[in-house]
C-alpha positions in Angstrom: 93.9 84.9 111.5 92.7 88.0 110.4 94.2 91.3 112.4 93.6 94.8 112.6 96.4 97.2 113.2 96.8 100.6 113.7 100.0 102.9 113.3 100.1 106.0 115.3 103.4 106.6 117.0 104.3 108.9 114.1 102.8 111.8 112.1 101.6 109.6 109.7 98.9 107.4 110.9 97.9 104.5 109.4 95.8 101.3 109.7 95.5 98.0 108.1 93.7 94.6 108.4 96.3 91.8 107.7 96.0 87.9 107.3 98.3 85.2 106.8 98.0 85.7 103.2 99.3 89.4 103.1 98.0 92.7 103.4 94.4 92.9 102.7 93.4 96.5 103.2 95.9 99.6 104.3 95.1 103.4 104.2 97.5 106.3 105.7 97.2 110.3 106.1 99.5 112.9 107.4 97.9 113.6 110.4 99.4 115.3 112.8 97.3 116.2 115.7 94.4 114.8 113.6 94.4 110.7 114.9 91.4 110.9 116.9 89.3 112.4 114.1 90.5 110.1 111.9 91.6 106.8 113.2 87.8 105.0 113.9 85.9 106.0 110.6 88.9 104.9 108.2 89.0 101.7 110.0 85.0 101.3 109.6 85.7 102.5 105.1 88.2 99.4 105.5 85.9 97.3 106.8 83.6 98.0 104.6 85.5 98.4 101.8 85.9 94.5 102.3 82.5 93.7 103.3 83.5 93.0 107.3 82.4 93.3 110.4 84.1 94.0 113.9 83.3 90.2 114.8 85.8 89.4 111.4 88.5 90.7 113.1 90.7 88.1 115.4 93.1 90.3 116.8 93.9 94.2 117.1 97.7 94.9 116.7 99.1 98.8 117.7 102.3 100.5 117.4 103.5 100.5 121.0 106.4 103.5 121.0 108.6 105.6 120.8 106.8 108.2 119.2 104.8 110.9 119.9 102.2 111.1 123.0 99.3 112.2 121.8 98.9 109.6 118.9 99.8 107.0 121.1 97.9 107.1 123.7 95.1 107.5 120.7 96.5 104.1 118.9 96.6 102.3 122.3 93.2 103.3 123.8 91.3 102.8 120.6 92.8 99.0 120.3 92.6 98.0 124.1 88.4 99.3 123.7 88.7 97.2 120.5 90.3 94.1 122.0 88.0 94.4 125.5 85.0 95.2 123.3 85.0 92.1 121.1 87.2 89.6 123.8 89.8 89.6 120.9 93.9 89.0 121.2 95.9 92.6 121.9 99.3 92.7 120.8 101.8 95.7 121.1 104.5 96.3 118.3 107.5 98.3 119.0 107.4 101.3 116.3 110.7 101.2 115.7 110.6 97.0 115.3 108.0 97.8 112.5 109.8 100.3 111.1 112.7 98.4 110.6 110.4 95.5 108.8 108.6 98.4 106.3 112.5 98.9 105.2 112.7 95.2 103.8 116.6 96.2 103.1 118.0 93.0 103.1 121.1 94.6 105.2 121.9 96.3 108.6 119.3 99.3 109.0 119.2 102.1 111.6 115.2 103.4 111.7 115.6 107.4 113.5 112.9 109.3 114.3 112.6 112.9 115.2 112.1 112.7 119.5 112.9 116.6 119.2 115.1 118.3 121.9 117.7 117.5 119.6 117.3 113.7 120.4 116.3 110.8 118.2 114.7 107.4 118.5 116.5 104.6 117.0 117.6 101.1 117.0 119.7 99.2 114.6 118.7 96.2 113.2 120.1 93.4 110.9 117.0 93.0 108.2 116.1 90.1 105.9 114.3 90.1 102.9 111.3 88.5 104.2 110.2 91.4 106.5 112.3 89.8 109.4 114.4 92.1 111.4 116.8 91.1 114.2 117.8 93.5 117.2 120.9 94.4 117.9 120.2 97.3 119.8 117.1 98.1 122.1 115.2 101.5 120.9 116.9 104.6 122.5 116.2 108.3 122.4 119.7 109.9 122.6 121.5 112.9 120.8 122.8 111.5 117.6 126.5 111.0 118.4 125.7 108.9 121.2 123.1 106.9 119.0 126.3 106.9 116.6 128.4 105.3 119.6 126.2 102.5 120.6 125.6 101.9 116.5 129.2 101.8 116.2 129.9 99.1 119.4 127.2 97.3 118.5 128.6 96.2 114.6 131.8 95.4 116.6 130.3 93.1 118.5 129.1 91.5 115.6 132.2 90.6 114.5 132.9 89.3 110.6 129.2 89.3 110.6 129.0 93.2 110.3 129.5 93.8 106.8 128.2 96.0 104.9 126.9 99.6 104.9 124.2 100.7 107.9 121.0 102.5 106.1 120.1 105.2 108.2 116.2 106.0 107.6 113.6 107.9 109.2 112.8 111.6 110.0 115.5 111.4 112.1 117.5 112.7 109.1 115.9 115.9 108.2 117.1 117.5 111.1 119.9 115.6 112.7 121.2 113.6 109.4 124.3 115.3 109.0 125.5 115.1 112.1 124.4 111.1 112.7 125.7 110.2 109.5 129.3 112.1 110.6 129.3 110.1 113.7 128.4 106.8 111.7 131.5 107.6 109.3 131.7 105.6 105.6 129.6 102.8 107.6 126.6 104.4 107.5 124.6 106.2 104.2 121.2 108.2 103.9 117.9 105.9 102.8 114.8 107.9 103.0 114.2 110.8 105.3 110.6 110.2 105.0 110.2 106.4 105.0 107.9 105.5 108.2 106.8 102.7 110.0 103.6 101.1 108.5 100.7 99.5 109.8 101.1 96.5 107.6 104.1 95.9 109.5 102.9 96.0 112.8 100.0 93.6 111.5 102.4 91.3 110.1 104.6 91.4 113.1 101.5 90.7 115.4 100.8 87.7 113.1 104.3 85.9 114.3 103.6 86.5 118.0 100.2 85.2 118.0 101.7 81.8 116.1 104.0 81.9 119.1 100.9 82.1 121.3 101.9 85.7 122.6 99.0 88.5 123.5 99.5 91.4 125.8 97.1 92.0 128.7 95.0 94.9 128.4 94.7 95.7 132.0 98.5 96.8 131.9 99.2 98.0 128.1 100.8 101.2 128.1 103.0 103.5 125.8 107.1 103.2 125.5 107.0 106.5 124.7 111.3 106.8 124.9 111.7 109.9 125.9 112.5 111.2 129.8 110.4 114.1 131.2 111.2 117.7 130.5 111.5 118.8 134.4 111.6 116.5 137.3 109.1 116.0 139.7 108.7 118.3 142.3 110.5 117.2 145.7 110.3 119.0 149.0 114.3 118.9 149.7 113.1 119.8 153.7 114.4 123.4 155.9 117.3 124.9 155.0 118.2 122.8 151.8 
């Protein structure tokens, strides 16, 4: 099955059209800001690029969260119009599940990303070779020690099964590495600051779900976007309180 997927939780976008053979097309930019401008005509140069039409496509995959609001809510609108337009399979990817498949470690790896207000999304994950990557953590956005914390109860839990070091990757690091990598203690050591998740991924990960017969429902398909609001909503607290 052929799928298109898009990437843009992050400030790198990026797309790709996927089959069970591989990857057959993928482009990324820097492009913060820039996602709507961007996103539709590099996914019409892929097409063409290999001689495809919308109808080709079987399936639209998109990065689902956390990341940033603006490109999501781009990613996710551009792929429910996709699947509604051409009655096509939509299927939501956690960012953070495909970034952890784009590390292909082989190993226990902790994806952060920059959430700003000195927070950071993450999740830590036991990887294969293969791409797979099993959960052992759901995605939070916390301040790094706490992140450390749960990273650090989690391997116990695992038992004589946690060995090894942790790879912490992600633009998490630039900013909060030395303190996350304190916390982590001579478990945990740097990978790339500026790894990030891939489209690829999220169109490979989309490829298992639809062999398992999973699709999301357009009607409901919203952002995780991991991060609580700023100020809380306005309550009247009544006279005299």
């Amino acid at each position: 099955m052929r799928v298109l997927a898009l990437e843009t939780a992050t400030p790198i976008a990026g797309c790709a059209i996927v089959d069970s053979s591989g990857v057959l097309a993928e482009a990324t930019l820097r492009a913060p800001m820039r996602d709507l401008e961007w996103l539709v005509p590099t996914v019409d140069e892929l097409l063409r690029g290999w001689d495809l039409r919308p109808t080709d496509i079987e399936a639209v995959a998109v990065s689902r969260g956390p990341g940033g609001f603006t490109g999501l809510r781009i990613g996710i609108i551009t792929a429910v119009m996709w699947a509604r337009a051409w009655g096509v399979p939509l299927l939501g990817i956690g960012t953070l599940d495909a970034f952890a498949a784009a590390a292909n470690t082989g190993g226990f790896v902790l994806p952060v990303l920059d959430a700003h207000r000195g927070e950071v999304a993450g999740a830590l994950y036991s990887t294969g070779t293969d791409g797979t990557a099993r959960g052992l953590i759901a995605p939070l956005v916390a301040f790094p020690d706490v992140l450390a914390r749960e990273v650090i109860a989690a391997l116990g839990s695992e038992g004589r099964e946690a060995t090894g070091p942790v790879l912490v990757v992600g633009d998490g690091l630039v900013r909060h590495g030395s303190t996350l990598l304190g916390a982590l203690g001579n478990r945990a050591r740097a990978g790339e600051p500026h790894l990030h998740p891939r489209a690829a991924a999220v169109g490979l990960l989309a490829l298992r779900r639809l062999a398992r017969g999973e699709r999301d429902d357009p009607a409901g398909f919203v952002p995780i976007y991991g991060r609580r609001p700023a100020a809380r909503p306005w309550r009247d607290s009544g006279p005299g309180q």
